[in-house]
NUVO-157581 format. One line per field, with one value per residue: residue number from 1; x, y, z of N, C-alpha, C, CB in turn; residue in one letter. Coordinates in steps of 0.2 Angstrom, whole numbers, plus 2048, in hexadecimal, padded with zeros to 3 digits. Glycine has a CB too. Example, Ala and Ser with C-alpha at 12.3 -4.5 7.8 and 13.67 -1.06 7.14 Angstrom:
2
num: [1 2]
npx: [842 840]
npy: [7E4 7F5]
npz: [827 823]
capx: [83E 844]
capy: [7EA 7FB]
capz: [827 824]
cpx: [842 840]
cpy: [7F0 800]
cpz: [827 827]
cbpx: [839 846]
cbpy: [7EA 7FD]
cbpz: [82D 81D]
residu: [a s]
***
This chain:
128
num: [1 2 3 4 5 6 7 8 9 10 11 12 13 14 15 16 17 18 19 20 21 22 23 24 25 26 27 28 29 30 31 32 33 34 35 36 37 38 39 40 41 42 43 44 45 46 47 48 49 50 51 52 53 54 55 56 57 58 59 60 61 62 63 64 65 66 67 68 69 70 71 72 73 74 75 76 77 78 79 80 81 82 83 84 85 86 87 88 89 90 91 92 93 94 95 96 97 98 99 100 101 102 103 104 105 106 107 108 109 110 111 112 113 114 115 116 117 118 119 120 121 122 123 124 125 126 127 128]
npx: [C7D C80 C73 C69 C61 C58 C56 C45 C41 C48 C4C C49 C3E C34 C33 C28 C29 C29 C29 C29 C1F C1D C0F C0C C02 BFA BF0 BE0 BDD BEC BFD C03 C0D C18 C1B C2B C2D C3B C3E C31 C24 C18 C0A C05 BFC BF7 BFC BF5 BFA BF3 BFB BF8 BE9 BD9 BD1 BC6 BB9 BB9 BC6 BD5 BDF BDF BE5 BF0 BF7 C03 BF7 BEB BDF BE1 BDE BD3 BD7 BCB BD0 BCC BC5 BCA BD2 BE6 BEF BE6 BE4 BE4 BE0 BE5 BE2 BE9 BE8 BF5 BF9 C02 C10 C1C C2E C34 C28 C1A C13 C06 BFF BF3 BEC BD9 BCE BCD BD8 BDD BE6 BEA BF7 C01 C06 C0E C10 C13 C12 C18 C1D C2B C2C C2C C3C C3C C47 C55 C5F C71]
npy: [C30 C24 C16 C09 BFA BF4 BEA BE2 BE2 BEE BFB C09 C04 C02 C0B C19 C29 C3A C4A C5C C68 C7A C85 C92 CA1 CA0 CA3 C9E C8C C8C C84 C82 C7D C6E C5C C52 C42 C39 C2C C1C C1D C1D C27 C2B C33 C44 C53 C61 C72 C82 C92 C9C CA6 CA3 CAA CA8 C9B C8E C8E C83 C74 C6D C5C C53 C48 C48 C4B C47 C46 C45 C47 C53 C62 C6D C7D C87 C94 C93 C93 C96 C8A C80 C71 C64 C56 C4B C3C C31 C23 C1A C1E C1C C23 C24 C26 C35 C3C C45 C4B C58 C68 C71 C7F C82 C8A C9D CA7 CB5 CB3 CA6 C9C C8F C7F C6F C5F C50 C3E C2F C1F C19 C0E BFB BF5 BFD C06 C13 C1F C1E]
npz: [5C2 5CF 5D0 5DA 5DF 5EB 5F7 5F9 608 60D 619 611 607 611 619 61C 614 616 60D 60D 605 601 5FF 5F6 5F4 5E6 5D7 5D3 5CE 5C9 5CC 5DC 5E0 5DB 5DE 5DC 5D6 5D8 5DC 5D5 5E0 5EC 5F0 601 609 609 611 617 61E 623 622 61D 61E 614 607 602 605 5FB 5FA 5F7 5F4 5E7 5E2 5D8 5CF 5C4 5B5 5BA 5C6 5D6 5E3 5EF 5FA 603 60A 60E 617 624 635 639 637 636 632 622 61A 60E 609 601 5FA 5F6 5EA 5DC 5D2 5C8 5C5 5C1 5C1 5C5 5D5 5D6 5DB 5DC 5DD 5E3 5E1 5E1 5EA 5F3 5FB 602 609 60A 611 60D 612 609 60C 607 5FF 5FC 5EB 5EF 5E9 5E0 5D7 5DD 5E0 5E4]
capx: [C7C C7F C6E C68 C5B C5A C51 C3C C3F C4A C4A C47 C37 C31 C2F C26 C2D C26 C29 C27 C22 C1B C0C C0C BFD BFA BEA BDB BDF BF1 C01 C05 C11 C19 C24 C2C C2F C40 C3C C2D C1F C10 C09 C00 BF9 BFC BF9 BF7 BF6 BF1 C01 BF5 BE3 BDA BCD BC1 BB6 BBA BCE BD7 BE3 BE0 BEC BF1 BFB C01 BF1 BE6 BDB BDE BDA BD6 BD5 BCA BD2 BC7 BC4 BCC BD7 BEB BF2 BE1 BE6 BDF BE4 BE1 BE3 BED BEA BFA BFA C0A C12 C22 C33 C34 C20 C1A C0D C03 BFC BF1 BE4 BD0 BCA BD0 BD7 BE2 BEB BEA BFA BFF C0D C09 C11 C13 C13 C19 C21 C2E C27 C30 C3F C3E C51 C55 C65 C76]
capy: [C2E C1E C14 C02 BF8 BF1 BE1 BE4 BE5 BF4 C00 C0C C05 C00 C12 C20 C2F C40 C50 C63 C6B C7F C86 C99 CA3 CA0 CA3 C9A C87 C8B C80 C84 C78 C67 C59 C4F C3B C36 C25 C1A C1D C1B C2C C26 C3A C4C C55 C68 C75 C89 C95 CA3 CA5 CA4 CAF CA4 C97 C8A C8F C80 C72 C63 C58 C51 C41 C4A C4F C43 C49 C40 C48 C59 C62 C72 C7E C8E C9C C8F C96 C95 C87 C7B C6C C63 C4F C46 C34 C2F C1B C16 C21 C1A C29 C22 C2A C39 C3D C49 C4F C5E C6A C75 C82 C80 C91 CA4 CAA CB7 CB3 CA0 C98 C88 C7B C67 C59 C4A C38 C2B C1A C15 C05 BF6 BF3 C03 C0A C18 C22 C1A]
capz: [5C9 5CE 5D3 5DC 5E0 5F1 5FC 5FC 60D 60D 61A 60A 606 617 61D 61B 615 616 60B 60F 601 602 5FA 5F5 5F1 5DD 5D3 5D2 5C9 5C9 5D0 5E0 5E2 5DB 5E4 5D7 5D9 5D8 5D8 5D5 5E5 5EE 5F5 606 60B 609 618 616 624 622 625 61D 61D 60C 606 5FE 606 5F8 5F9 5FA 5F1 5E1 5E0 5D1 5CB 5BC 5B5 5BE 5CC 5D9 5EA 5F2 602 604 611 611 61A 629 637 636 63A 634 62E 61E 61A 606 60C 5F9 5FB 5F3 5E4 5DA 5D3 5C5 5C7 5BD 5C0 5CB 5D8 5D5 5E4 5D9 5E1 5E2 5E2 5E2 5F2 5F2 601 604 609 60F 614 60E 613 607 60F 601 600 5F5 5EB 5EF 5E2 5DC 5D5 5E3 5E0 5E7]
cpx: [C7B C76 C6E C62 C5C C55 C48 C3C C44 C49 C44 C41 C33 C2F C2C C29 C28 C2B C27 C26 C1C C15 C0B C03 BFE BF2 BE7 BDE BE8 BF6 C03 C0D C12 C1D C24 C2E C34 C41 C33 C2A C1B C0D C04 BFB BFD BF5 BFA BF4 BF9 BF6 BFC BEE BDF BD3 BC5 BC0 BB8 BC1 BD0 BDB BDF BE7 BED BF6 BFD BFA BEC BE6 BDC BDF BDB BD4 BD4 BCC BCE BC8 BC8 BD0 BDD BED BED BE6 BE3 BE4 BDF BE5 BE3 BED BEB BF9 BFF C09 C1A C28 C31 C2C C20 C14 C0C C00 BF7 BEB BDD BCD BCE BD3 BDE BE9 BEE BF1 BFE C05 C0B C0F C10 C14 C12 C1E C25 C2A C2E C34 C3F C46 C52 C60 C6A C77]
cpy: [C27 C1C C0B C01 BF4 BEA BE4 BE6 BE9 BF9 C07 C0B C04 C05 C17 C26 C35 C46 C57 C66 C74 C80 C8D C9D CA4 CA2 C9D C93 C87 C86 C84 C7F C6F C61 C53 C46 C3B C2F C24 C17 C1D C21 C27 C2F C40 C51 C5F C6D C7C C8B C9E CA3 CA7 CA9 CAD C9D C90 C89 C88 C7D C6D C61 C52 C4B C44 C4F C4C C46 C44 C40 C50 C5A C6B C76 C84 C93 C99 C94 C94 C8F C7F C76 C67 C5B C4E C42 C32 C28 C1B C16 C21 C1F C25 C28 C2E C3C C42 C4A C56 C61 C70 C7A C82 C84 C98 CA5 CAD CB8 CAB C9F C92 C83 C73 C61 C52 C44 C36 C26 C1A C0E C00 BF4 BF6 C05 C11 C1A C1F C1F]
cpz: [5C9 5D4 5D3 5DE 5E7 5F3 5FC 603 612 611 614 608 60B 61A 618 61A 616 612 60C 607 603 5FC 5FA 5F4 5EC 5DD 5D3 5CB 5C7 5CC 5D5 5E3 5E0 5DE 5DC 5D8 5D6 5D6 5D9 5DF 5E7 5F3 5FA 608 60A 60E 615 61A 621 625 624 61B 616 60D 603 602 603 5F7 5FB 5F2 5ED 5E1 5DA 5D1 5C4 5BA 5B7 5C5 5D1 5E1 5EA 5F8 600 60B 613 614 624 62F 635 63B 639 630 626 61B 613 60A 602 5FB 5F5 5EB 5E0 5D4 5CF 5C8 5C1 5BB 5C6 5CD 5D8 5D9 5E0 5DE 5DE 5DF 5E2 5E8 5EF 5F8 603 605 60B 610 612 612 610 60C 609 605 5FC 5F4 5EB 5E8 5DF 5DD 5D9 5DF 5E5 5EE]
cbpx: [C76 C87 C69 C6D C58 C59 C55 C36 C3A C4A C50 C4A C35 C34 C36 C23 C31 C23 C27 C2E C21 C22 C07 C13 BF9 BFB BEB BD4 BDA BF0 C06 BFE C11 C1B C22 C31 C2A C42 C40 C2E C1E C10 C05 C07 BF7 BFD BFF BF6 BF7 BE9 C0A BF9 BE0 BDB BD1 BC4 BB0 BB7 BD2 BD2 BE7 BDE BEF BF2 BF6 C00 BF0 BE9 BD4 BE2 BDF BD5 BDC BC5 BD9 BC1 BB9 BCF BD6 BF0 BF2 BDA BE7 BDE BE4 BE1 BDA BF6 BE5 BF9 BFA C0B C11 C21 C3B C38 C1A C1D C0C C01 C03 BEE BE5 BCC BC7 BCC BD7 BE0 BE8 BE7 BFC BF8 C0F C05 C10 C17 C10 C1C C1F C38 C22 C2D C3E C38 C52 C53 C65 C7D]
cbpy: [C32 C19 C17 C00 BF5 BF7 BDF BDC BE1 BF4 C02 C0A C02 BFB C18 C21 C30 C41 C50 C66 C65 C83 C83 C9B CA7 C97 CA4 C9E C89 C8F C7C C85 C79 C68 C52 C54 C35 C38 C1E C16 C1E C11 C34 C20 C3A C51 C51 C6B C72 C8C C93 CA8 CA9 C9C CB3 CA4 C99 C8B C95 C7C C6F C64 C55 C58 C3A C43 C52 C3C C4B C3A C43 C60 C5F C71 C7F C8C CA0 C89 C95 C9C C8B C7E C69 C69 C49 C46 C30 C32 C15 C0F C26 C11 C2E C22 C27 C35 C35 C50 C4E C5F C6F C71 C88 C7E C91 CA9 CA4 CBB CB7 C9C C99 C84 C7D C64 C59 C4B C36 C2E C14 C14 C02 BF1 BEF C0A C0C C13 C28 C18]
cbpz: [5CB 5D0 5CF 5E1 5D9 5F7 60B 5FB 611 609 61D 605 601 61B 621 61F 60F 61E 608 614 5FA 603 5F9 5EE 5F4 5D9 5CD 5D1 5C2 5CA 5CE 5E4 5EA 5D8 5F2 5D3 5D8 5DD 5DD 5CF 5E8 5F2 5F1 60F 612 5FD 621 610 62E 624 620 618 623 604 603 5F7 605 5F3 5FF 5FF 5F3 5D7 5E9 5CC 5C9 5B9 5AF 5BD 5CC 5D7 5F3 5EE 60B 602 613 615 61A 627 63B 636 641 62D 634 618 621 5FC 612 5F7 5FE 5F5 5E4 5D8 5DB 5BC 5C9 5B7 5C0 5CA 5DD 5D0 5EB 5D4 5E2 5E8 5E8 5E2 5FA 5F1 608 600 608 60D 61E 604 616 603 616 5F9 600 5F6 5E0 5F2 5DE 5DE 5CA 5ED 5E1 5E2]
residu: [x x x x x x x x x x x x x x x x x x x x x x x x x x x x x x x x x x x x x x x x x x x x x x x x x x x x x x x x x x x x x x x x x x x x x x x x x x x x x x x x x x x x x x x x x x x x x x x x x x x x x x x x x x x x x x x x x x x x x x x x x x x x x x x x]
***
């Protein structure tokens, strides 16, 4: 694949993207879901809102850098549709590294929908 590097103030890194990624009901401490970086970025939040109600009080997400902790959101026994925000200030995240959506607690039903928001870093190498 070819690849390039662009101006610092490159549409490309000047917006905000956002990600869809799905979280199933797993086992306690399990991945529920990864988004992998393509290129080198800067998570800015991951927003996650309840599609299925969980079963456990403490039910909710960690989110991981790899194996580094670095935010969660408890969603609980909440109604469908609750919303839950980690505020990620500017979590840089290499290409070829990934975020991890782990779960907090048991539930046998929990599941839930997130939304990544990240930057590309300026003068990061992006596919042609």
């Amino acid at each position: 694949m070819t690849t390039k590097s662009m101006s610092y103030d490159h549409p490309t890194y000047t917006c905000r993207h956002v990600a869809p990624l799905n979280l199933p009901a797993v086992a306690a401490s399990a991945s529920a879901g990864k988004f992998l970086a393509l290129v080198d970025m800067k998570i800015k939040q991951v927003n996650i809102v309840m599609n299925i109600v969980g079963t456990n009080d403490a039910a909710g997400y960690g989110i991981y850098n790899g194996t580094t902790s670095v935010g969660a959101i408890t969603m609980g026994t909440s109604s469908v549709g609750h919303i839950g925000t980690a505020y990620a200030t500017d979590i840089s995240i290499s290409a070829g590294s990934f975020l991890d959506i782990r779960t907090l607690a048991n539930s046998a039903t929990l599941s839930c929908s997130a939304a990544i928001e990240y930057e590309v870093t300026p003068g990061a190498t992006v596919l042609a």
